[in-house]
C-alpha positions in Angstrom: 92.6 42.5 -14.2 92.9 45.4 -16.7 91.7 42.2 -19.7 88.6 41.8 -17.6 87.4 45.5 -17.4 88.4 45.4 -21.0 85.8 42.7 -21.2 83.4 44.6 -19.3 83.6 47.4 -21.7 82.9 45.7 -24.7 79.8 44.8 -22.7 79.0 48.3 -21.5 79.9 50.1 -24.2 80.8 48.4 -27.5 80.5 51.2 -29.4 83.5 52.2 -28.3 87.4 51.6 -29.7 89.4 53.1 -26.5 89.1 54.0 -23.1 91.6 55.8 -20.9 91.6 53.2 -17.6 93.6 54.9 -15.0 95.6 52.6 -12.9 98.6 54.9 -11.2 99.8 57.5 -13.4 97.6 60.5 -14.8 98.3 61.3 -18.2 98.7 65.2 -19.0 96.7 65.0 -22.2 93.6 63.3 -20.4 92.5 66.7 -19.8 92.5 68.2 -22.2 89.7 65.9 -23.9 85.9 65.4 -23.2 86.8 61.6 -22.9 85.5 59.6 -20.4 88.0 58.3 -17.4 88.0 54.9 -16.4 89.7 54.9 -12.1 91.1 51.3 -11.4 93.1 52.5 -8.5 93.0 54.1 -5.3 90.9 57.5 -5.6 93.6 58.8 -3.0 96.3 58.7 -6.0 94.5 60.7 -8.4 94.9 64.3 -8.7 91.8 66.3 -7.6 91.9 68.0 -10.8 90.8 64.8 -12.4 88.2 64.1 -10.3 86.8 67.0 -9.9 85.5 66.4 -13.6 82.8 64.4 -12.1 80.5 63.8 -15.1 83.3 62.0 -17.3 85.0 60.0 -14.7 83.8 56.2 -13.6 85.3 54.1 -10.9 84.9 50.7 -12.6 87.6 49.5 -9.7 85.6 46.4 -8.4 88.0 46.0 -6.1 87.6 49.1 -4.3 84.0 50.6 -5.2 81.1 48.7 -4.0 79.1 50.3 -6.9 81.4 49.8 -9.7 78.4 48.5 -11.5 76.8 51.5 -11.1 79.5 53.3 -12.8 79.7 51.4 -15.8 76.0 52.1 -16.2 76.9 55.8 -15.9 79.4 55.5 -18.3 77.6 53.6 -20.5 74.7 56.1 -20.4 77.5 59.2 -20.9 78.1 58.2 -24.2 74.5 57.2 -25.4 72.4 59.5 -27.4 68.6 58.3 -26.7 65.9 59.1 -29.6 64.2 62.2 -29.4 61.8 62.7 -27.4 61.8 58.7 -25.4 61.0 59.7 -22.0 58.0 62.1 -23.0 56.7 58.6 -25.1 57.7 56.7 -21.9 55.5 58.7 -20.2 52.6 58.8 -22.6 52.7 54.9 -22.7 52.5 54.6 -18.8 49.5 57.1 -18.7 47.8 55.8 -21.2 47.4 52.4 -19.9 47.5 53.2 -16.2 44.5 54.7 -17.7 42.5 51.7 -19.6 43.7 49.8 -16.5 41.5 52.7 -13.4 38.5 51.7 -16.1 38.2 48.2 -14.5 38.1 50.7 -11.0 40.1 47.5 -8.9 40.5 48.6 -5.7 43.2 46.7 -4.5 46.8 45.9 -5.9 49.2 43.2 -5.4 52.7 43.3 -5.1 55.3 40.2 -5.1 58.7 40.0 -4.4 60.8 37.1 -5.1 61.1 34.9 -1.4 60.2 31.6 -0.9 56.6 32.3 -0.6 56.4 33.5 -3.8 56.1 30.0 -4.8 53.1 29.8 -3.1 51.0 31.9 -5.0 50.4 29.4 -8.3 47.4 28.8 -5.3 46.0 31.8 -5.2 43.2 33.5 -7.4 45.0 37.6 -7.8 42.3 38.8 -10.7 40.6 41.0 -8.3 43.5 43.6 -7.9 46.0 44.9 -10.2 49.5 42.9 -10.9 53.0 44.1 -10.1 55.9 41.6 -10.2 59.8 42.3 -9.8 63.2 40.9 -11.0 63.4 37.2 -11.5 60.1 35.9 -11.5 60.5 35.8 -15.1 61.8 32.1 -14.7 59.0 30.6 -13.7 56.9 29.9 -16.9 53.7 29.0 -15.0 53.1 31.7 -12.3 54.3 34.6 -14.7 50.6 33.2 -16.6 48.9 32.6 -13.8 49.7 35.9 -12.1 49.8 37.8 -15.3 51.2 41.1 -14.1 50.1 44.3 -16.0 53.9 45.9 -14.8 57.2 44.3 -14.1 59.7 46.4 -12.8 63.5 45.5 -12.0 66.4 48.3 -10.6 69.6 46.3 -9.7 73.0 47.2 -12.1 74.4 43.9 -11.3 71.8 41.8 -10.7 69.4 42.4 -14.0 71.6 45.0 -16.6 74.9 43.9 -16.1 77.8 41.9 -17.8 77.4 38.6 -15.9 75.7 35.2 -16.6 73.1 36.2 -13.7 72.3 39.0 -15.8 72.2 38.0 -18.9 69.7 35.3 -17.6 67.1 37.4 -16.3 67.2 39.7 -19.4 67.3 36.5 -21.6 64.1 35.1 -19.4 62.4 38.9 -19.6 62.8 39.0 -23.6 60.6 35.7 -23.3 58.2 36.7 -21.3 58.0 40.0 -23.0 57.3 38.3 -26.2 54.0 37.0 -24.9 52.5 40.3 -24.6 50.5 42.2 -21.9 52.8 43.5 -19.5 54.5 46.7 -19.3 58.6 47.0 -18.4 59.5 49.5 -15.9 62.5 50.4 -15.0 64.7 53.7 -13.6 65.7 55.6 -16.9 69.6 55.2 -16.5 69.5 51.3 -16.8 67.6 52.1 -20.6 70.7 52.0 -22.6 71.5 48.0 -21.9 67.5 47.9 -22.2 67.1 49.4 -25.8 69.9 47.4 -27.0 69.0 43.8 -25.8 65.1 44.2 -25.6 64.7 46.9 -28.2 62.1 44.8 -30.4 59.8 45.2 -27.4 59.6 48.9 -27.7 56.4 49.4 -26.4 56.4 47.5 -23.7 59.2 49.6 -22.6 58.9 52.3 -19.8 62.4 53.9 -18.7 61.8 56.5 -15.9 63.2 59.2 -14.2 64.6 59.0 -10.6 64.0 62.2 -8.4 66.5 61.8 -5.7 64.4 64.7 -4.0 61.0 63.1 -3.5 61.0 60.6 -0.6 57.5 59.4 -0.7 56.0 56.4 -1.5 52.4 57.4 -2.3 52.8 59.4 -5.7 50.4 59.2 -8.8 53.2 58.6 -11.5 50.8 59.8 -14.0 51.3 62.9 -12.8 54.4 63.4 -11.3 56.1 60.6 -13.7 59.3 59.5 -11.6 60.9 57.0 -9.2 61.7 58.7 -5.7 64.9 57.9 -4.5 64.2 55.4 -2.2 66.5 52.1 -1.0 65.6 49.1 -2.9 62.9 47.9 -5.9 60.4 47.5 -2.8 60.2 51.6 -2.1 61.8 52.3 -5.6 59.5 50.7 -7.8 57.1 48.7 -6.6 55.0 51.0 -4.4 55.1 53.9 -5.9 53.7 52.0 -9.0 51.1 50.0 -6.7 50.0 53.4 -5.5 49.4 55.0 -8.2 47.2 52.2 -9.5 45.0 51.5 -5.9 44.9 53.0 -2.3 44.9 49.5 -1.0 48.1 47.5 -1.4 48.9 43.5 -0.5 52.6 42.3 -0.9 53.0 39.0 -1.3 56.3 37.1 -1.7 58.2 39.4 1.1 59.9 36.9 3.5 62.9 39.3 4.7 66.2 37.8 5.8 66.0 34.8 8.2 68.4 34.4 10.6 70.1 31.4 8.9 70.3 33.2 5.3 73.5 34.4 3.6 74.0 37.3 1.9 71.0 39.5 1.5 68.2 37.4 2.4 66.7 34.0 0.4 64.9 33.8 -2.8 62.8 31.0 -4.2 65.0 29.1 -5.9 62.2 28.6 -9.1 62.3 32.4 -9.2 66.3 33.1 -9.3 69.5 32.2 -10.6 70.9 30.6 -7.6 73.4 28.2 -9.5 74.4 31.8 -10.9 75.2 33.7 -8.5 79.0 32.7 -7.3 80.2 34.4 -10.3 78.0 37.4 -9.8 79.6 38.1 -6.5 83.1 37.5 -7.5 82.5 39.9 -10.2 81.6 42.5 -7.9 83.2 41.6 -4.5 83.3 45.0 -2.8 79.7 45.7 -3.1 78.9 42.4 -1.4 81.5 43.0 1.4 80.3 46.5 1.8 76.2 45.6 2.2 76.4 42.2 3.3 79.6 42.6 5.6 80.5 39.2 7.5 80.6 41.0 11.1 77.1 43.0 10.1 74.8 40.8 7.6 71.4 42.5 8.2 73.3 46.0 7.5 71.0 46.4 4.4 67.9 45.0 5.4 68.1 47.5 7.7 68.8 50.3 5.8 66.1 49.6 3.3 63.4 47.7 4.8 63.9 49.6 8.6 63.2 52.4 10.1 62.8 54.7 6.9 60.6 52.3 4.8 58.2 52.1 8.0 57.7 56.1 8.4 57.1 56.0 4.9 54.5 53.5 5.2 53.2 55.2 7.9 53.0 58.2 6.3 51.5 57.1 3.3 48.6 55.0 5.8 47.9 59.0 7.3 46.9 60.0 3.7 44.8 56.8 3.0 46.9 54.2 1.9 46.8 50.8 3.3 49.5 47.9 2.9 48.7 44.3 4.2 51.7 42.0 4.3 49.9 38.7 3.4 51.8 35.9 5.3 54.8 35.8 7.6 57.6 37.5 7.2 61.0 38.0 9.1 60.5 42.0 8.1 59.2 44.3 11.2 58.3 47.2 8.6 56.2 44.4 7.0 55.1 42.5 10.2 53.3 45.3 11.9 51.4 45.1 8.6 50.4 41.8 8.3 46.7 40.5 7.8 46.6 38.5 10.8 49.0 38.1 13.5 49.5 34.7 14.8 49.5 32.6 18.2 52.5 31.3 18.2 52.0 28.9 21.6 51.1 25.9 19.2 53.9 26.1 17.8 56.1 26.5 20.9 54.6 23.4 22.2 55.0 21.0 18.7 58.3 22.5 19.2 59.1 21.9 22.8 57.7 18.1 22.1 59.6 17.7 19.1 62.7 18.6 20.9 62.2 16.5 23.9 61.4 13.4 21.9 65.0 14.6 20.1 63.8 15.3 16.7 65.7 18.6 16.4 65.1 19.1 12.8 61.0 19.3 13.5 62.0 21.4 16.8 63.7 24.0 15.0 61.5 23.9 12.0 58.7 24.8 14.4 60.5 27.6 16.5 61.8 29.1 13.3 58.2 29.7 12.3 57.6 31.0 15.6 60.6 33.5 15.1 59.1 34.2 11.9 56.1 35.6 13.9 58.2 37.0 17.1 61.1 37.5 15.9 62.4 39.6 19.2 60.7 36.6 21.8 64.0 35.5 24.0 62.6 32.6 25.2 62.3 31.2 21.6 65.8 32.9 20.9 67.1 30.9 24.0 65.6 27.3 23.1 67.5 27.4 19.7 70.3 28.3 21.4 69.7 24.9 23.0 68.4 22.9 19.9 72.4 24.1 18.8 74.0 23.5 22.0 72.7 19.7 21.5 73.8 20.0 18.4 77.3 20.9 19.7 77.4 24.1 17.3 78.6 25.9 19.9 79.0 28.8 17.9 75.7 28.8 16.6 74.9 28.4 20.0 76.4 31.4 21.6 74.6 33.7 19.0 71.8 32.7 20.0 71.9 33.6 23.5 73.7 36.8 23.2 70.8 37.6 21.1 68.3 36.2 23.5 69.6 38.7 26.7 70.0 41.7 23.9 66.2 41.5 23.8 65.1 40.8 27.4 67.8 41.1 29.9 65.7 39.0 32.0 65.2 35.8 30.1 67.1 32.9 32.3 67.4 30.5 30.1 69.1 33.1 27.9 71.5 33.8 30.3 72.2 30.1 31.5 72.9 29.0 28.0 75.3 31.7 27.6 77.2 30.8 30.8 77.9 27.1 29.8 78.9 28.4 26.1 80.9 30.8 28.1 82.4 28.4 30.3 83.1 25.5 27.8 84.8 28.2 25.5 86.9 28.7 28.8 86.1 33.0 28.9 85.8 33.7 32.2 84.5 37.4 32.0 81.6 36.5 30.2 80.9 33.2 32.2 81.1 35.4 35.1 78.8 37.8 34.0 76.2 36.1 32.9 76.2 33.7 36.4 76.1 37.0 38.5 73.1 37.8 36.5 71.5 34.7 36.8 72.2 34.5 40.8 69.9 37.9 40.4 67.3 36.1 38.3 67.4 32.6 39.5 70.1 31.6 41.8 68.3 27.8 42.0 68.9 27.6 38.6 70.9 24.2 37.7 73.5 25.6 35.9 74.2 28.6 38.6 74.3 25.4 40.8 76.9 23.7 39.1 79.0 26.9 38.0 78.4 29.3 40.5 80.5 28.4 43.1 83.5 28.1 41.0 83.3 31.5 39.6 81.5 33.6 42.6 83.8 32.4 45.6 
C-alpha cells in the first residue's frame, strides 16, 4: 500500500524527493518543519497537535477518506508556485471573449451533460445559442465538431485530474480537442496545477477559477463577480453559472439522471466515457464510491446534488428571469418540472400492457421504463414491473418494486398484492400479513387476498 501512494506522488507532485506519510507513529521532528504530512491511518491515532496544522496535512488514506483525491490535489497545489499574476489573466481571457461572444446577442444557451441522450444530439442543429459541454465528451470526434462548444468545463479530482488511466484519458482526449482551437477550458482554480503541467502548451485556452464556497447562486455574471459558487456537482458548479452569464434562457441537453436499473452514479453514453476504464478508477478510490454511492442508499448523491437544493436554486434563479428547459426526458425531478413538454404516458402503458400480455417482457419493460422516465412516482407503473420481474422470477427485483410502489401511493392494490405473494413465497409472515390486511381494506375480492387471506387472517 505505502508503494502505491508512493506512486501517486510521483504523479501528484514529482517535484518532490520525500514525503513524511504517516501510518501509526508521529515523529517528534515533523513539527518542527513546514513540510507537508501525508495521514495513511486512522485520524483517531494522530495527535491533535498534528492536525490541527490543517494547511500542511493531507489524508491520502483511500482507504478511509472518501476524498483522498481531493487531498492529493490540495497537496499538490501547497507546494506549487503559479506565475504571477494567472488568475487576474484568467479572468481577462474569460471577459474578454464572453465579450466578442454577447456581440452575436444569442439569446439562448445550451448545456450538455454526458447521458445517453447526449448521443442524440449529432441530430440537432445548436448554432442558434451559445455552447457549453462537460467532462468526457471529448471522445467523441464528431459531435465535439458538430456541437463546437465555445467553453468546456470539467470539476471531478478523480475522474478528469487524477493519477488513473480514466484520467489520464480524458486529459489525453482534451489536449486533442484543445489542439483544434476555439473553445475555452474552464475549470475550478485548485485543479490548475495537473492542468498547467499536462496541457500547458494550450495556455490560452486555459481558464482556472476561483471557488467562493460563500455564494450559493446559480445566476451570477462571471464577468463580474469571476468565480464558481460552491455548489454540488459540474451541473450547479460550472455549467450554469457559465450558461448564465452568457443568456437568461438556458436548455440542457444530455441530462438523463440515474435510472432505476443504473449502478453507481447514474449512466453515461458509452461514446462519451471511459466505461472500459472505470474498474480501476473505483478501486483506486474505494471509499469515496462506498461513501456516495453506498449499496443500501444508491441515489444518496443524486439527491444531494440534483434535489431539493439544485431545484430552489433554479427556482430562484426563474424569480429573477432566468429560464431553464430540460429538452427530453429525464429520470431527474429538479430537471422534470422543467422539461419542454411533458408527456402522455397512456400510449405507452398500453404498448406496454400488450407487450406483456403477449409475453414479450423485454418490449414490456422497455415501454414502462420510458413511462417511469416521465412519472417516475406513478405506482401502478411501479407495480407492473414488479410483475414483469415476478415473471421473471427475480424475486428480488420483484420485491423492490412493490415496496416502492405502496411508498408512493399506499393505495395502489396491485402494489400491495405483489408484495404479499413476494412476501409469502419468501416465507415472512409479518410483511405478508401486512400487506393482505391492507388489501382486505382496498380490495378484499382481490385474487390473491382470496388465495392468501384466509391463511394469514383466521
Amino acid at each position: 500500500e505505502l508503494e502505491d501512494i508512493k506512486r501517486r506522488a510521483r504523479f501528484y507532485v514529482p517535484e518532490v524527493d520525500k514525503l513524511e506519510v504517516l501510518t501509526s507513529t508521529i515523529p517528534g521532528e515533523i513539527l518542527n518543519t513546514r513540510d507537508p504530512i501525508l495521514l495513511f491511518c486512522d485520524p483517531a491515532v494522530v495527535p491533535d497537535i498534528v492536525l490541527s496544522q490543517r494547511h500542511r496535512v493531507f489524508n491520502v488514506d483511500y482507504r478511509r477518506n472518501p476524498t483522498d483525491g481531493w487531498d492529493w490535489i490540495y497537496l499538490a497545489r501547497y507546494l506549487d508556485v503559479p506565475p504571477p499574476d494567472w488568475l487576474t489573466n484568467s479572468k481577462r481571457k474569460f471577459v474578454h471573449y464572453v465579450e466578442q461572444l454577447r456581440l452575436e446577442r444569442m439569446e439562448k444557451t445550451y448545456i450538455f451533460g454526458t447521458g445517453p441522450t447526449l448521443e442524440k444530439a449529432i441530430t440537432r442543429d445548436w448554432g442558434d445559442g451559445y455552447r457549453v459541454v462537460c467532462n468526457t465528451i471529448v471522445r467523441d470526434v464528431e459531435l465535439w465538431k458538430h456541437i463546437a462548444p465555445h467553453f468546456i468545463v470539467a470539476a471531478d479530482a478523480i475522474y478528469h485530474f487524477g493519477h488513473t488511466a480514466f484520467a489520464y484519458a480524458f486529459r489525453s482526449d482534451l489536449a486533442k480537442r484543445l489542439r483544434e482551437g476555439g473553445t475555452y477550458f474552464v475549470y475550478p482554480v485548485d485543479f490548475d496545477v495537473i492542468v498547467r503541467r499536462e496541457l500547458g502548451e494550450f495556455a490560452e485556452w486555459l481558464v482556472p477559477v476561483p471557488v467562493n464556497g460563500a455564494i450559493r447562486r446559480l445566476d451570477i455574471d462571471m464577468t463580474t463577480e469571476f468565480c464558481f459558487p460552491g455548489l454540488g456537482n459540474v451541473l450547479a458548479l460550472a455549467l450554469l453559472p457559465v450558461a448564465c452569464t452568457l443568456s437568461k434562457n438556458i436548455y440542457l441537453w444530455g441530462f438523463d439522471g440515474r435510472a432505476p436499473n443504473d449502478r453507481l452514479f447514474w449512466s453515461n453514453s458509452p461514446k462519451h466515457s471511459y466505461p472500459e476504464l472505470l474498474s480501476e478508477l473505483q478501486k483506486a478510490h474505494p471509499k469515496f464510491f462506498e461513501h456516495y454511492v453506498p449499496q443500501n442508499d444508491p441515489e444518496k448523491y443524486v439527491r444531494q446534488v440534483h434535489g431539493d437544493e439544485l431545484d430552489a436554486l433554479m427556482t430562484q434563479a426563474e424569480q429573477r428571469g432566468f429560464s431553464f428547459t430540460m429538452m427530453h426526458k429525464t429520470w431527474t425531478p429538479t430537471l422534470r418540472k422543467r422539461l419542454a413538454v411533458h408527456e402522455d404516458v397512456t400510449p405507452l402503458l398500453k404498448m406496454a400492457e400488450e407487450a406483456f400480455a403477449q409475453g414479450d417482457l423485454d418490449t414490456a419493460e422497455r415501454h414502462y421504463l420510458d413511462a417511469l422516465m416521465t412519472e417516475p412516482y406513478h405506482a401502478e407503473i411501479l407495480a407492473a414491473l414488479g410483475d414483469l420481474e415476478y415473471r421473471r422470477e427475480r424475486y428480488e427485483d420483484s420485491l423492490q418494486w412493490f415496496i416502492r410502489a405502496t411508498r408512493n401511493d399506499s393505495s395502489c392494490v396491485p402494489a400491495w398484492a405483489g408484495l404479499a405473494k413476494i412476501a409469502d413465497l419468501f416465507g415472512n409472515t409479518e410483511v405478508a400479513y401486512k400487506a393482505l390486511i391492507k388489501l382486505s381494506e382496498l380490495a378484499p375480492n382481490h385474487s390473491v387476498f382470496v388465495e392468501l387471506g384466509p391463511q394469514y387472517l383466521k
